[in-house]
C-alpha positions in Angstrom: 24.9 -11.0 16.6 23.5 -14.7 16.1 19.6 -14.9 17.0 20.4 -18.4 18.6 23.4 -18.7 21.4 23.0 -22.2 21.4 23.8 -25.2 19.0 20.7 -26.6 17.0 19.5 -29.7 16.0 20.1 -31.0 12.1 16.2 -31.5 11.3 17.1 -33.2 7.8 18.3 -37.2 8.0 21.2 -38.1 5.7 18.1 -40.3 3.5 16.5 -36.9 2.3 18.9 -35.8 0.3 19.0 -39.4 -1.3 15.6 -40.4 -1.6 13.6 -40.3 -4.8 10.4 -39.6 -2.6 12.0 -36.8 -0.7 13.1 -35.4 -4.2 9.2 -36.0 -5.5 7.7 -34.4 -2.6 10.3 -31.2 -2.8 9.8 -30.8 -6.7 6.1 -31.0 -6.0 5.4 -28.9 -3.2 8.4 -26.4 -3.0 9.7 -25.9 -6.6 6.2 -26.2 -8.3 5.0 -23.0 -7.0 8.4 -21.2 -7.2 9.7 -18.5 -9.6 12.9 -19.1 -10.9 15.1 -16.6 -12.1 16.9 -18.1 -16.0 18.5 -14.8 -17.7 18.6 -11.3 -17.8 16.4 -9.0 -20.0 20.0 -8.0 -22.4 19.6 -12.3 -23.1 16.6 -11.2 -24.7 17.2 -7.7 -26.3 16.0 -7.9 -29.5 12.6 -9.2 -31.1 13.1 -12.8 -31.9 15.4 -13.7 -29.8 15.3 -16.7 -27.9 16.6 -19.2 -24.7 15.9 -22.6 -23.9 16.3 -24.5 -20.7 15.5 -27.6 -18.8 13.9 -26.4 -15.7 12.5 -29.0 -13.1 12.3 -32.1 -15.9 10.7 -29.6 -18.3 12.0 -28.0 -21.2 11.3 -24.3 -21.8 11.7 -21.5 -24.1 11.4 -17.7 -23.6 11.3 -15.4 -25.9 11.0 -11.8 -27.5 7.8 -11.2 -29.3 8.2 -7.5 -30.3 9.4 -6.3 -27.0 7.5 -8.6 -24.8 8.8 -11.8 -23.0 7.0 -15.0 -23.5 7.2 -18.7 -22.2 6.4 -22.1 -23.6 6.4 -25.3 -23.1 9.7 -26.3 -25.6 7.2 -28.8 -27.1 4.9 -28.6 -30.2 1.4 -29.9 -29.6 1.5 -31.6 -33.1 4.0 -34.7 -32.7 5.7 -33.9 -29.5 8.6 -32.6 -31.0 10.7 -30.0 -29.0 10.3 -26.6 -30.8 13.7 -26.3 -31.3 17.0 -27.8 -29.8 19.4 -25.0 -29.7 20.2 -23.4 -26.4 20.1 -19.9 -27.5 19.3 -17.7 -31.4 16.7 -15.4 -33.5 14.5 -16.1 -35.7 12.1 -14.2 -37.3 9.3 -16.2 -36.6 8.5 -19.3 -33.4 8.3 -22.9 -35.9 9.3 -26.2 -35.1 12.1 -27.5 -36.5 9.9 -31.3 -37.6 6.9 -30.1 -39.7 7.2 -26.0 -39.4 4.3 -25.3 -37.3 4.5 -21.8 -36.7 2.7 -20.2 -33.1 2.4 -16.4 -32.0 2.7 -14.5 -28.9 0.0 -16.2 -27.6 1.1 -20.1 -28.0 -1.8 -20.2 -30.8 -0.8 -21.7 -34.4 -0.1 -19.6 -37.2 1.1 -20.8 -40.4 0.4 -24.3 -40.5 2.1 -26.2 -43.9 -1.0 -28.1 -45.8 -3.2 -27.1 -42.7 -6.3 -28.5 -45.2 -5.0 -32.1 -43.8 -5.9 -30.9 -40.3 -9.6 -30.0 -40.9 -11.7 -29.7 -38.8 -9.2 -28.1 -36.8 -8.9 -28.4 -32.8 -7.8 -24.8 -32.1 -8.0 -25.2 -28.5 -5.5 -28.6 -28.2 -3.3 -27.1 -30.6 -1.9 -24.3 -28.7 1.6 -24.3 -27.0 1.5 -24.5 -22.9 2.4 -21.0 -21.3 4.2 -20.3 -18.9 4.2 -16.5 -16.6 7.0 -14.5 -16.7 8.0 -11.4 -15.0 11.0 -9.5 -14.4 13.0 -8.5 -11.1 15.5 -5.9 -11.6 17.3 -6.9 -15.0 16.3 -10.4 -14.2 14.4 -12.4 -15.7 11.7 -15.0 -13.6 9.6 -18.1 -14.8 7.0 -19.9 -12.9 6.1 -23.2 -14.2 2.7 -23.2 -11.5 -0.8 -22.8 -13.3 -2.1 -19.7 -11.1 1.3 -18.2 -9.8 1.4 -15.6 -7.3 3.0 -12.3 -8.8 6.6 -12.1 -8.5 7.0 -9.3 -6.2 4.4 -10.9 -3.6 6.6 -14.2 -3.7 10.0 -12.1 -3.6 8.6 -10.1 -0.5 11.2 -8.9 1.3 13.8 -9.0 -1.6 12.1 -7.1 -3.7 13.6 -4.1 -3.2 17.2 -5.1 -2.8 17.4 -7.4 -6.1 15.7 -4.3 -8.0 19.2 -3.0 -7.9 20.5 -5.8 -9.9 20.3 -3.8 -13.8 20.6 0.1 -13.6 23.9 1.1 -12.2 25.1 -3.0 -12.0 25.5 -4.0 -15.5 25.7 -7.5 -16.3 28.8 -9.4 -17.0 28.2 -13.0 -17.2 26.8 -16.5 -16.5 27.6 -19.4 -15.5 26.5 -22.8 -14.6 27.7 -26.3 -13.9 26.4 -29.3 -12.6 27.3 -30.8 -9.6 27.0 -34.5 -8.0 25.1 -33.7 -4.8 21.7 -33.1 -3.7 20.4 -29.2 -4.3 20.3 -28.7 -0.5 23.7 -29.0 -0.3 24.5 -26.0 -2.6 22.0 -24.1 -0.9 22.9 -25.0 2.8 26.7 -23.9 1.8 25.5 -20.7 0.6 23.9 -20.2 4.1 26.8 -20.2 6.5 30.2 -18.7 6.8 32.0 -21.3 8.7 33.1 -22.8 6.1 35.2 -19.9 4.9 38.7 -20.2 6.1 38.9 -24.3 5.3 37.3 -23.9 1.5 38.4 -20.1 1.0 42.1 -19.7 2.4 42.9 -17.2 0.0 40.0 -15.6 -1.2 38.1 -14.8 1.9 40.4 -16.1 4.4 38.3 -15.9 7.9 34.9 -15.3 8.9 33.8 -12.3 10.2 33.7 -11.7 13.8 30.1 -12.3 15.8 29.8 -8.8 16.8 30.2 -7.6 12.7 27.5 -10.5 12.1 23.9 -9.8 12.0 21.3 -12.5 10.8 17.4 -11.8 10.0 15.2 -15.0 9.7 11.6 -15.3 8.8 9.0 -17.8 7.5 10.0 -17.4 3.2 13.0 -15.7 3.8 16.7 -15.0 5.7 19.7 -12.9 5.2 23.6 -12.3 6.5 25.3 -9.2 6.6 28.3 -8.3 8.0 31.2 -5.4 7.7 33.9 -6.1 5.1 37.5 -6.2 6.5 39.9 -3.5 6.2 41.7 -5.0 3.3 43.5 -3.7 0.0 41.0 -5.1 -2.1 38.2 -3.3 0.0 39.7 0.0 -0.5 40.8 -0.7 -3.8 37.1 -1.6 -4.4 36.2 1.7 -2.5 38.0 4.0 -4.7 36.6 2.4 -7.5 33.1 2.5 -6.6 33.7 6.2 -5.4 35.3 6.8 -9.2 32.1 5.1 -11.1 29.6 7.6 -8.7 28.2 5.6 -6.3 28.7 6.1 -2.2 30.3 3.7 -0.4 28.0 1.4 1.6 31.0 -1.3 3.0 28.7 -3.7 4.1 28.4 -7.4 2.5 24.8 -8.6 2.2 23.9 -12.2 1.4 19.8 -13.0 1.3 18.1 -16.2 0.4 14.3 -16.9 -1.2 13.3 -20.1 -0.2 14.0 -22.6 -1.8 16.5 -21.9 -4.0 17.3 -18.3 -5.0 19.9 -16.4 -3.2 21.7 -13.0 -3.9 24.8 -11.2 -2.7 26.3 -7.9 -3.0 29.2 -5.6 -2.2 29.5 -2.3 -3.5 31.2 -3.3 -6.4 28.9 -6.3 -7.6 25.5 -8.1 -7.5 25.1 -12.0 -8.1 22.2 -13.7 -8.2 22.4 -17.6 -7.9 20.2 -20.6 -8.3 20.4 -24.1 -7.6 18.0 -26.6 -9.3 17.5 -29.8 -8.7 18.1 -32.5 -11.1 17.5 -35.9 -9.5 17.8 -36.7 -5.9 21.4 -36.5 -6.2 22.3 -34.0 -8.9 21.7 -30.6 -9.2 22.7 -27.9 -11.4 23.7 -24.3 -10.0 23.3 -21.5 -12.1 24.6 -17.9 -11.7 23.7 -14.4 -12.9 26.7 -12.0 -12.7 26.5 -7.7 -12.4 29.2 -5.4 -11.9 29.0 -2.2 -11.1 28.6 0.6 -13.9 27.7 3.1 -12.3 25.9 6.6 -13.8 29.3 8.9 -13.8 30.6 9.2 -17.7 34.2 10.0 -19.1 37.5 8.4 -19.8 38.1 7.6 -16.1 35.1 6.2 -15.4 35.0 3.8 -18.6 38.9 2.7 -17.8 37.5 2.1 -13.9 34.6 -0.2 -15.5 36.8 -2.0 -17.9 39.3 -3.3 -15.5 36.5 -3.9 -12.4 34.5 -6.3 -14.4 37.0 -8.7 -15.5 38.7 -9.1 -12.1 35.0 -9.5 -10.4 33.9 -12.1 -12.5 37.3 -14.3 -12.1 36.9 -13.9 -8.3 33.2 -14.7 -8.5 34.0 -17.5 -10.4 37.0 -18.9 -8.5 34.7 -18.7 -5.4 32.0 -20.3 -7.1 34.8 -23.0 -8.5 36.1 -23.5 -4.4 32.5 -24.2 -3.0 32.0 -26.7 -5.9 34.9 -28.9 -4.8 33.2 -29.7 -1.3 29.8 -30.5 -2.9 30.3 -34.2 -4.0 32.2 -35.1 -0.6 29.3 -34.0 1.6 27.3 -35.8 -0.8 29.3 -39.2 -0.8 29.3 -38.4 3.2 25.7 -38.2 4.0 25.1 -41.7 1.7 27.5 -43.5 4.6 26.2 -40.9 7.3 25.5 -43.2 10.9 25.3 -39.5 12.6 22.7 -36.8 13.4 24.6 -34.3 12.5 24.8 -30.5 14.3 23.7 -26.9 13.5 26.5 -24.4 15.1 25.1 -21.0 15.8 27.1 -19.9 13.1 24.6 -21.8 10.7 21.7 -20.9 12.2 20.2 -19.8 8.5 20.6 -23.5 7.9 18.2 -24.4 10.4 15.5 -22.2 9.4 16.1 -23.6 5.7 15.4 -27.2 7.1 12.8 -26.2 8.8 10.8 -24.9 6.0 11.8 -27.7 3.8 10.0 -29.7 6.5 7.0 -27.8 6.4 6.7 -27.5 3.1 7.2 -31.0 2.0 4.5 -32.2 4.0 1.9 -29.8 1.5 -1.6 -28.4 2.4 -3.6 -31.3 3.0 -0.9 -33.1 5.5 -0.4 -29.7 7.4 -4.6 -29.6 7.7 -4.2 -33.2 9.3 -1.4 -32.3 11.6 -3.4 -29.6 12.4 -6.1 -31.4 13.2 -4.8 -34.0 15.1 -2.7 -31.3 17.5 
């Protein structure tokens, strides 16, 4: 059952998901203190291995230092130069590809060429800017904030679900794409079923009924669940899951971290997806992909993988390749919007997701003087 019985009001006016100040404020006091979750720990397997990304208008690199995840600042405090411009690779040692200024674990130089030209040398401005990272599960988080809270206090309630995302879920790909829309309008799709039988005809056909739909919603965090229909796929899925060793749960599960993080799982797969914004009317939605593995061994169980993973991912994907279809009409819809638009029960996740946008954006000191004032 719905918490609300009643329709609700659309708190967000078609100008915030235009507005560069809107987009400011949201970067600033939503994203800033966020983690993000970029890769998985097999991106990153061996020593010297390395990913880049532009995160939030800021260009990052992770990487392995003998078994141990680090994040920069993909800049080198020498000329400015970005470290390196490749998206992914290994090298033995972090240098930048303009004057090969090498830096350790630590962001502090090593192997500086001619370093007498430097002298006296400013150790402390000529270290890279680091970045925390921790790990989720298989997954691997950044947080661009200077004092970050740890990841499993921010996580709180999904903690314990997303740990399950590694182990007996293997992962099977990634994916992103960019997308000519606001980043609220990713999220706010992700947040609702109603959308289902227009966008999703064939893959999902109809939302579930009320009675098989349960929704929990609190301040950081909210999440849908409901009862899988009695399908073909479902029992094929069943058996399979039975076959790789794990019991059959038949429930879907879809749960959000505010702002921007969201995961969903059935018993044969886990996908963890974030959306990032990229201007106040771009965004780019990113997606980490598992499929279930499973602990059983043999022939059978190996065949079972093999054919799940392949036909998971293409329905993950066409799904994903459905939503993104929608995204630049809603867009092109709320530029022209004279209306106040309306929040079905249905939707009622994408009122609470307003709602903390509107909190958040108006930061500390402007929720002191509201305070205040009441």
């Amino acid at each position: 059952m719905f918490t609300n019985q009643t329709h609700l009001q659309h708190l967000l006016r078609p100008d915030q998901y235009t507005s560069e100040e809107q987009y400011r404020a949201e970067l600033r006091h939503l994203f800033q203190p966020a983690w993000h979750p970029l890769a998985v720990k097999s991106d990153l397997a061996r020593p010297g291995d390395f990913l880049t990304f532009d995160l939030l208008e800021t260009p990052i690199l992770v990487r392995n230092f003998g078994g141990e995840l680090r994040a920069f600042l993909n800049v080198c405090p020498h000329r400015h130069s970005r470290l390196t411009d490749k998206p992914r690779g290994n090298t033995e040692r972090l240098r930048c590809q303009y004057h090969g200024w090498e830096f350790n674990a630590e962001g502090r130089t090593g192997k500086i060429p001619d370093a007498r030209a430097f002298r006296p040398w400013d150790r402390d401005n000529s270290c890279l800017r680091r970045f925390a990272v921790e790990t989720c599960g298989d997954v691997v988080f950044v947080n661009l904030g200077e004092n970050p809270v740890p990841l499993r206090e921010w996580l709180g309630a999904v903690w314990e679900p997303w740990q399950d995302y590694g182990g007996d879920y293997r992962h099977a790909a990634t994916w992103e794409k960019d997308f000519p829309c606001n980043w609220k309008i990713v999220l706010e799709n992700s947040l609702e079923s109603y959308h289902i039988p227009e966008v999703h005809p064939k893959t999902f056909k109809e939302y579930s009924a009320e009675e098989n739909s349960w929704h929990e919603l609190t301040d950081t965090f909210t999440s849908f669940r409901t009862v899988p229909p009695s399908d073909w796929p479902t029992r094929a899925g069943n058996w399979m899951v039975r076959r790789l060793g794990r019991p059959v749960e038949n429930m879907y599960w879809h749960r959000v971290r505010h702002p921007h993080v969201t995961g969903a799982s059935l018993d044969v797969m886990r996908i963890m997806q974030c959306v990032f914004p990229t201007g106040p009317a771009t965004c780019r939605y990113r997606s980490l992909f598992f499929t279930l593995r499973g602990a059983r061994r043999g022939p059978l169980a190996w065949a079972t993988y093999r054919f799940l993973r392949p036909i998971a991912t293409a329905v993950a994907k066409k799904v994903f390749d459905e939503d993104g279809r929608i995204y630049g009409g809603v867009q092109q819809g709320l530029v022209a919007s004279p209306h106040r638009g309306v929040i079905g029960t249905r939707e009622e996740r994408i009122f609470h997701f307003q709602e903390y946008v509107t909190r958040g954006c108006r930061g500390p000191r402007e929720l002191t003087v509201a305070a205040d004032r009441a």
